[in-house]
C-alpha positions as CSV (number, residue, x, y, z in Angstrom):
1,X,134.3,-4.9,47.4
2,X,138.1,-5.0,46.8
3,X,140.8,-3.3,48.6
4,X,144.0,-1.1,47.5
5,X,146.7,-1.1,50.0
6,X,149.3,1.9,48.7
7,X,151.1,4.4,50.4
8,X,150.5,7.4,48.3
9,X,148.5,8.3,45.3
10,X,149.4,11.7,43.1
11,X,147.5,12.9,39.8
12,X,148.6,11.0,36.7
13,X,148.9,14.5,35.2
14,X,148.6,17.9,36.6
15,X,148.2,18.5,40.0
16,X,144.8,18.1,41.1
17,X,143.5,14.7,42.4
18,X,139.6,13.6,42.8
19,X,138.4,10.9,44.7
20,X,135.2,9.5,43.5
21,X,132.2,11.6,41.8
22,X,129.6,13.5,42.1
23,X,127.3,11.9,44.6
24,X,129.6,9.6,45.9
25,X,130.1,9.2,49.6
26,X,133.6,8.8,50.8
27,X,134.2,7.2,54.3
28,X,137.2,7.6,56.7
29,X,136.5,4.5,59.1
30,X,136.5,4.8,62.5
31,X,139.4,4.4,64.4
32,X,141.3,6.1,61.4
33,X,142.8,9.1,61.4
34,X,143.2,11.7,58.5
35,X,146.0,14.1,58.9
36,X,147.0,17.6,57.1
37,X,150.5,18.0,57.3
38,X,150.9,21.7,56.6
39,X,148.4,21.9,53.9
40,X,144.8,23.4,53.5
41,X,141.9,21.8,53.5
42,X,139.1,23.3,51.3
43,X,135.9,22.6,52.5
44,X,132.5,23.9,51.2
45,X,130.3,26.7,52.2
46,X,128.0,24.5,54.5
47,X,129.4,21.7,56.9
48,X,126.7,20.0,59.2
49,X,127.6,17.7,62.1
50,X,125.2,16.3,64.1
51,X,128.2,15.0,67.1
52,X,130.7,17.9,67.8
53,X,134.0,19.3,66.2
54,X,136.9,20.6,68.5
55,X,139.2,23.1,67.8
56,X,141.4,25.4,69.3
57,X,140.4,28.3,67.0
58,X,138.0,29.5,64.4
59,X,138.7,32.3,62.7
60,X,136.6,34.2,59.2
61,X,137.7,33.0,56.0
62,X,138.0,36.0,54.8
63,X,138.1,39.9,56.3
64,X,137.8,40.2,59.9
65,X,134.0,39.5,60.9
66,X,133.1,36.2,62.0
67,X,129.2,35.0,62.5
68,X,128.5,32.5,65.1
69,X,125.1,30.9,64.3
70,X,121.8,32.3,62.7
71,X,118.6,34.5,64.0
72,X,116.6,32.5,66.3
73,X,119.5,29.9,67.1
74,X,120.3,29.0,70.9
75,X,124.2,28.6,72.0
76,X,124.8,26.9,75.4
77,X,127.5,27.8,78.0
78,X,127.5,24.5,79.7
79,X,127.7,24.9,83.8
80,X,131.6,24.8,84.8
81,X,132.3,26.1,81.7
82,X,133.5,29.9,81.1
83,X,134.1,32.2,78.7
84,X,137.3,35.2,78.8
85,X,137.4,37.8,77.3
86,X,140.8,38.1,76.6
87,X,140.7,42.5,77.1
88,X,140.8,43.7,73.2
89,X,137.1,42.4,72.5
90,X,134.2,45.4,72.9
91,X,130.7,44.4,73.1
92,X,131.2,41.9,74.5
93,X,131.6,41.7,78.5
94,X,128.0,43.5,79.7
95,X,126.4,40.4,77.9
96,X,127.6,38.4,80.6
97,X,127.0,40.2,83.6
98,X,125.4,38.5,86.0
99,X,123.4,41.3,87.5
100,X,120.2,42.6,85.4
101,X,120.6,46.1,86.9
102,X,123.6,47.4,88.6
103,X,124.2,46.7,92.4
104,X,125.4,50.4,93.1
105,X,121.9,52.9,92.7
106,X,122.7,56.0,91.6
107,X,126.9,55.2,90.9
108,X,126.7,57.9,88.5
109,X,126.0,60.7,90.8
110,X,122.8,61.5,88.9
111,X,120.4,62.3,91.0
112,X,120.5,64.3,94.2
113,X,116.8,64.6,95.7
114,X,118.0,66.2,99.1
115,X,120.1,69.4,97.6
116,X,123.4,70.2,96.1
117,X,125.6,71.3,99.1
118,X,126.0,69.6,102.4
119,X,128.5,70.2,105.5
120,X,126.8,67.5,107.8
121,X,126.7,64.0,108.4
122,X,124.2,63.2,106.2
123,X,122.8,61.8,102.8
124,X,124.0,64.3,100.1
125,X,123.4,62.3,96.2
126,X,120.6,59.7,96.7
127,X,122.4,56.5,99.1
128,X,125.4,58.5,99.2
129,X,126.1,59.4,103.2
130,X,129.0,61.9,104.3
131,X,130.5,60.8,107.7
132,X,132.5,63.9,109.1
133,X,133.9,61.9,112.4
134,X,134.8,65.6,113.6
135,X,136.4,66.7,110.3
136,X,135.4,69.8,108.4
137,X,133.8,69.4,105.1
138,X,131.3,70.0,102.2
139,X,130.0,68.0,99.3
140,X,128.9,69.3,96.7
141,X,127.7,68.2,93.1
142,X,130.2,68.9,90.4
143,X,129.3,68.8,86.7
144,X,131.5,67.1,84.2
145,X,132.5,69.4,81.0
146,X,130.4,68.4,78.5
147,X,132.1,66.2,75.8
148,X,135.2,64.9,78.3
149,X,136.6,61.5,78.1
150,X,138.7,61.5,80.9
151,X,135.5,59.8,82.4
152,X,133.9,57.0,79.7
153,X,129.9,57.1,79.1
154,X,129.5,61.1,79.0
155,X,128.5,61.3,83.0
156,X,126.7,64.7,83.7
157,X,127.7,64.8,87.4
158,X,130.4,63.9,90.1
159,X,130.6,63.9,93.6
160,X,133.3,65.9,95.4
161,X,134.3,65.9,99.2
162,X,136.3,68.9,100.2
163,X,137.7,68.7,103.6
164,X,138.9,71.5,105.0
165,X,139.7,70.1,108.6
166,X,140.7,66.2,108.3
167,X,140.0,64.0,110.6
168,X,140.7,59.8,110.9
169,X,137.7,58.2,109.4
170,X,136.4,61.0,107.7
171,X,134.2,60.0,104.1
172,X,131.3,58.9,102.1
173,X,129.5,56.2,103.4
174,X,127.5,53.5,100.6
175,X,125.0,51.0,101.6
176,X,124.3,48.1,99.3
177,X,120.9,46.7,100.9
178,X,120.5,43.2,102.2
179,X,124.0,41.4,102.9
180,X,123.5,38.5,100.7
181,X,123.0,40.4,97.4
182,X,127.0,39.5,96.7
183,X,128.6,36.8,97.9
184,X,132.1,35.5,96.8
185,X,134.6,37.2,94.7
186,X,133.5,41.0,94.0
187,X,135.5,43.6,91.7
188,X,134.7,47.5,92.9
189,X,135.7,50.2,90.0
190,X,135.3,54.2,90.1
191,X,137.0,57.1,88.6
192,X,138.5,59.6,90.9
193,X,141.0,62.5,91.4
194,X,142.1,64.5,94.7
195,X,143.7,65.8,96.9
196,X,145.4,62.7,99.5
197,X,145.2,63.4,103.3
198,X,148.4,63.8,105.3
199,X,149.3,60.0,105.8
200,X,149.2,60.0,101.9
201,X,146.5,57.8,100.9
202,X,142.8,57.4,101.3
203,X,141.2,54.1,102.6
204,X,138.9,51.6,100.7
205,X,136.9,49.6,103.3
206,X,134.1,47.4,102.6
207,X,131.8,45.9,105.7
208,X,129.2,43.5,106.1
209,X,126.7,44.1,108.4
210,X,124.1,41.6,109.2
211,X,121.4,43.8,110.2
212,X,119.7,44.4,113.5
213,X,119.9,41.4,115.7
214,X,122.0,40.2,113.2
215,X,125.6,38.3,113.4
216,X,128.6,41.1,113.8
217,X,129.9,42.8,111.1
218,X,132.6,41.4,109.0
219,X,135.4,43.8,107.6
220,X,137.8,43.4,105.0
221,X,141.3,44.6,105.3
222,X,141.0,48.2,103.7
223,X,143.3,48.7,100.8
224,X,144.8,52.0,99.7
225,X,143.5,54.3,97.6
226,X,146.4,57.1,96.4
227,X,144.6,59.9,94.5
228,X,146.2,62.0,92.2
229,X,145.4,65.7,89.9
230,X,143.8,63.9,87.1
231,X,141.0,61.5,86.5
232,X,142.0,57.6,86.7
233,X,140.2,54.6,86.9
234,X,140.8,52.6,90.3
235,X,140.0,48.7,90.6
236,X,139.9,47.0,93.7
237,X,139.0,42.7,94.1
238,X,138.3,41.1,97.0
239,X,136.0,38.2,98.1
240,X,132.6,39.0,100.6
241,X,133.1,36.1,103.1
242,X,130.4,32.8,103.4
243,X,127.4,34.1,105.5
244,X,126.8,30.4,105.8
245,X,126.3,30.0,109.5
246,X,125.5,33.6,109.9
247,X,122.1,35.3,111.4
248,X,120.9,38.0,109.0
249,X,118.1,40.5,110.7
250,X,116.4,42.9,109.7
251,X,118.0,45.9,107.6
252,X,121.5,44.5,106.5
253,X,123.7,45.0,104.2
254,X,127.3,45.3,102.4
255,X,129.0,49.1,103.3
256,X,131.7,50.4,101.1
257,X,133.3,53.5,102.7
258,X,135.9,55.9,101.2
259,X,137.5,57.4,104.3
260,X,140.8,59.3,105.7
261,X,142.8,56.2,107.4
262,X,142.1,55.1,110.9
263,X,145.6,56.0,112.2
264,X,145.5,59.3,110.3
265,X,144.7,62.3,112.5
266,X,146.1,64.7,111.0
267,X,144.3,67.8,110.1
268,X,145.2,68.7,106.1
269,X,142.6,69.3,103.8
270,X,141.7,67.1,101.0
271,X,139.4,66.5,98.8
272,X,137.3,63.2,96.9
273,X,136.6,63.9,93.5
274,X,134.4,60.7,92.6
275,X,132.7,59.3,89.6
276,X,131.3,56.3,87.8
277,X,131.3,53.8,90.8
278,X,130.4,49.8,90.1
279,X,130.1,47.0,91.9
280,X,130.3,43.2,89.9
281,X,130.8,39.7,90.9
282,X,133.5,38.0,89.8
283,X,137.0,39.2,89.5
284,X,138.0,41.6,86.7
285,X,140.9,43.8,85.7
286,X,140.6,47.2,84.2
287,X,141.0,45.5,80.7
288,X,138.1,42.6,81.4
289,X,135.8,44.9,83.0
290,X,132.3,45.1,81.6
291,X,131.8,48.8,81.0
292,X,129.8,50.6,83.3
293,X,125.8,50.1,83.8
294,X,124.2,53.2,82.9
295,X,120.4,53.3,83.6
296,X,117.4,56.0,82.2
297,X,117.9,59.2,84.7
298,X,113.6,57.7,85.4
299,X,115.2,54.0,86.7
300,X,117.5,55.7,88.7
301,X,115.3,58.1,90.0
302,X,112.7,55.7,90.8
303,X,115.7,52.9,92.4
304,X,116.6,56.1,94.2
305,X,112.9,56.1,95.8
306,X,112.5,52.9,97.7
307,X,115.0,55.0,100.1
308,X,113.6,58.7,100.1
309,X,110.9,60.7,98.4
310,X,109.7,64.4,98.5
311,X,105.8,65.2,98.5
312,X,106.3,68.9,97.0
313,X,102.6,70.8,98.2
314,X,103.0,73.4,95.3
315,X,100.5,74.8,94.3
316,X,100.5,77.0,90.7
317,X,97.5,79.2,91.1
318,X,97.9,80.5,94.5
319,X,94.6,81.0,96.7
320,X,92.2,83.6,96.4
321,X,90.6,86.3,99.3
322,X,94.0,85.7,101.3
323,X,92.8,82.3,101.4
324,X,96.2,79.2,101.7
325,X,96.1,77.2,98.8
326,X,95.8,73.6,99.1
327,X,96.9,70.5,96.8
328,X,94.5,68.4,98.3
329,X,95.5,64.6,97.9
330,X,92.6,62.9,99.9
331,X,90.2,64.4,102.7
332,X,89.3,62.0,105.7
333,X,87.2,63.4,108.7
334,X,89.2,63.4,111.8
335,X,88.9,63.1,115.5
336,X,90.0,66.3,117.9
337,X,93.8,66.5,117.4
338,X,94.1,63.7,114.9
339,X,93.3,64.0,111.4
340,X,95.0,61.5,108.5
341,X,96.2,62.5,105.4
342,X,96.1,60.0,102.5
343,X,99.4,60.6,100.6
344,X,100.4,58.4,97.3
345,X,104.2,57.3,96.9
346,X,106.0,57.0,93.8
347,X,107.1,53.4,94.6
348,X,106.8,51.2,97.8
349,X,109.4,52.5,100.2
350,X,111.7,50.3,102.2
351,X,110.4,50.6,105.7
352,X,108.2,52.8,107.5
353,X,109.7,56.4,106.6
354,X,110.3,59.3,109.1
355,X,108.6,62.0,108.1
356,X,109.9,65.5,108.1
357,X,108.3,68.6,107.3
358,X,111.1,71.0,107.0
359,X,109.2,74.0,104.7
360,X,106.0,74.1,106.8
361,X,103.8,72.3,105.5
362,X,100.0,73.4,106.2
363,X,97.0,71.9,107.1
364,X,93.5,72.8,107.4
365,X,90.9,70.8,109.5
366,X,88.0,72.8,109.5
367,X,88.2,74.3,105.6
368,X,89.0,77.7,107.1
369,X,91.2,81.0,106.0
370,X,93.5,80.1,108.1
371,X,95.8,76.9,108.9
372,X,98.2,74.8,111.3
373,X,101.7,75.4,109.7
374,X,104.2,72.4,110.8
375,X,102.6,70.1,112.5
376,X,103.9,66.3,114.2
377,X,103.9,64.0,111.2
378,X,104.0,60.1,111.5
379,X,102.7,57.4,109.8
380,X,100.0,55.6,110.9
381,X,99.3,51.6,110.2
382,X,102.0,48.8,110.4
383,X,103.1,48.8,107.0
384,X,101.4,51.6,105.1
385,X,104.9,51.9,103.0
386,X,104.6,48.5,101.1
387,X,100.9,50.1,99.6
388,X,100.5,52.8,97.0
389,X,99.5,55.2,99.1
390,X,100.9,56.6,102.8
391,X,98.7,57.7,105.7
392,X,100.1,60.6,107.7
393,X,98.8,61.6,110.8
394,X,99.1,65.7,111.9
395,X,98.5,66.0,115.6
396,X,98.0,69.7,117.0
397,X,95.1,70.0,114.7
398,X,91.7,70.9,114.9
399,X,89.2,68.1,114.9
400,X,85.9,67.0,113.8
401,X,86.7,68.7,109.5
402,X,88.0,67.5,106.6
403,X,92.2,67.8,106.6
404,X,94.0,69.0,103.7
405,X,97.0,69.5,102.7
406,X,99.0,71.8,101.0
407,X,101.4,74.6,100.4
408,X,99.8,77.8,101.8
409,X,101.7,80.6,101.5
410,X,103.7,81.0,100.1
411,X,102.7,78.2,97.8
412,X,105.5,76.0,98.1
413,X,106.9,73.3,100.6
414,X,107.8,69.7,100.7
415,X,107.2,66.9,103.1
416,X,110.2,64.3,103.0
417,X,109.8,60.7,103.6
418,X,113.2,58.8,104.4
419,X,113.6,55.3,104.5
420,X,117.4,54.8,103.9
421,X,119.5,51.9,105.7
């Protein structure tokens, strides 16, 4: 094999040069270099490399899709390495999410097992808690108008607190159960209008609480949250601290609260119009964020039940003779002022419940006319909430019969189990 040393070669005519033919392998040796020099390279429809090729961009070779790959083909994202989405790409972030199912149950106001309307301190939507601290106020579900976009993904409801008498420290109250479940940099987005109190702004806090016997909670510094007439996203970063070192008992977890500032006393209504909440890891802007998690109304509904559940003792038909009516789950014989009910549970709750009986719920133990209305409700067994089924115990009751359970008259009543943080 001979060599040609020459600088430059051009076509003898024309202006189209070929190096070798058909078949021919050309070879750049290594430790060469072959450069364009503002030029293009034609190359044809299928290149394979078996090493890797770097570049700073690939872009389609003609129109504006671009195809990475073929069905059934595997891409890596080595570890350390990340990818950006740079804020104009769609379809592209919820890929990527670390979380399989959203950290926030029920962000979308969806479902509200306990009632519509609440002036207490208590649960209102499912894990949704309204803390009054001596204010005045009432939430109350609030449906969007149908085929709005001031809200993206087409949410049916939204949650609104309207004080009436404010109060410092006054809010909604969300638990995120067990502590750990996000650690490190966190990004927490909603949609929301108002009303501000007095001092001008709301407060965003975010706690975590190591549980019962537990280290002591760890807050972040609240940041502002300034609420205006018309719906607008709101995104807040932070970073959950190490719980390395930490003793996490039993029942923790990570609290965000919405609230009327600490060193606000002052007494001016308000009102929290709230919708679309999410939690992710990692931090995000409005543009990066993934949009939000929607789940089936059934997911949420059944996420919704590891915290509370309603036993409804209905009963269509009504009985006959002036007779109660009874949905009779399961019959065990009892002792004298002890009979057990076996009850079934949608899901496993998340610790033994308490058991309320707020409609009168009846119950027969000696398959008479008549029947104990109310009754003293617990659960019996150490951890009858982890099984399919729950065992109630009425006391007040005669013994020695079969127990049922069920509506009575007027046909209608509930038993509620709660197990919320």
């Amino acid at each position: 094999m001979s060599t040609l040393n020459v600088d430059k070669v051009d076509p003898s005519t024309g202006t189209a040069l070929e190096i070798g033919s058909s078949g021919d392998t050309v070879t750049v040796p290594s430790g060469a270099t072959l450069t364009l020099t503002s030029a293009t390279l034609n190359l044809p429809t299928t290149i394979t490399s078996t090493t890797e090729v770097k570049t700073n961009k690939v872009s389609p070779a003609t129109g504006t899709a671009f195809a990475l790959g073929d069905s059934g083909d595997t891409f890596t994202v080595p570890s350390g390495a990340t990818i950006v989405n740079s804020g104009t790409a769609t379809g592209f972030g919820e890929s990527l999410r670390p979380n399989a199912q959203p950290y926030m149950i029920n962000g979308n106001f969806g479902i509200w097992q306990r009632g519509t309307s609440f002036t207490t301190s208590v649960y209102t939507a499912d894990r949704w808690k309204q803390d009054l601290s001596g204010a005045t106020a009432t939430v109350t579900r609030e449906a969007h108008t149908v085929g709005q976009t001031d809200v993206p993904g087409n949410p049916k409801y939204y949650l609104k607190q309207n004080v009436t008498t404010g109060n410092d420290n006054c809010g909604m109250l969300y638990k995120i159960e067990d502590v750990d479940t996000v650690i490190g940099t966190f990004t927490l987005s909603f949609y929301a209008k108002g009303v501000n109190p007095a001092g001008g702004n709301l407060d965003i806090v975010i706690q975590q609480n190591f549980g019962s016997g537990g280290s002591t909670t760890v807050e972040l510094t609240e940041q502002d949250l300034t609420l205006t007439a018309s719906w607008q996203q709101f995104v807040f970063t932070g970073t959950l601290a190490s719980i390395s070192g930490k003793t996490v008992g039993t029942s923790s977890y990570i609290q965000l609260i919405f609230k009327q500032p600490a060193d606000d006393a002052a007494t001016d209504a308000w009102n929290l119009q709230i919708s679309q909440v999410q939690l992710e890891s990692g931090t995000y802007t409005s543009a990066t964020l993934p949009s939000f998690q929607s789940e089936t109304h059934q997911a949420n509904y059944l996420r919704c039940s590891r915290y509370y559940q309603i036993w409804n003792a209905s009963t269509p038909g009504g009985g006959t003779g002036g007779d109660p009516s009874y949905n009779c789950i399961g019959e065990w014989n009892g002792s004298a002022n002890l009979n057990n009910i076996f009850l079934p549970l949608i899901c496993p709750l998340r610790a033994a419940p308490t058991v309320n009986n707020p409609d009168g719920v009846t119950y027969d133990g000696d398959t008479a006319t008549t029947a104990t209305s109310g009754g003293t409700w617990t659960v019996k067994g150490s951890q009858p909430y982890a099984m399919a089924a729950i065992v109630l115990s009425v006391t007040g009751a005669t013994g020695g019969a079969d127990a049922k359970l069920g509506a009575g008259r007027p046909h209608s009543a509930d038993l509620t189990m709660e197990a919320d943080l």
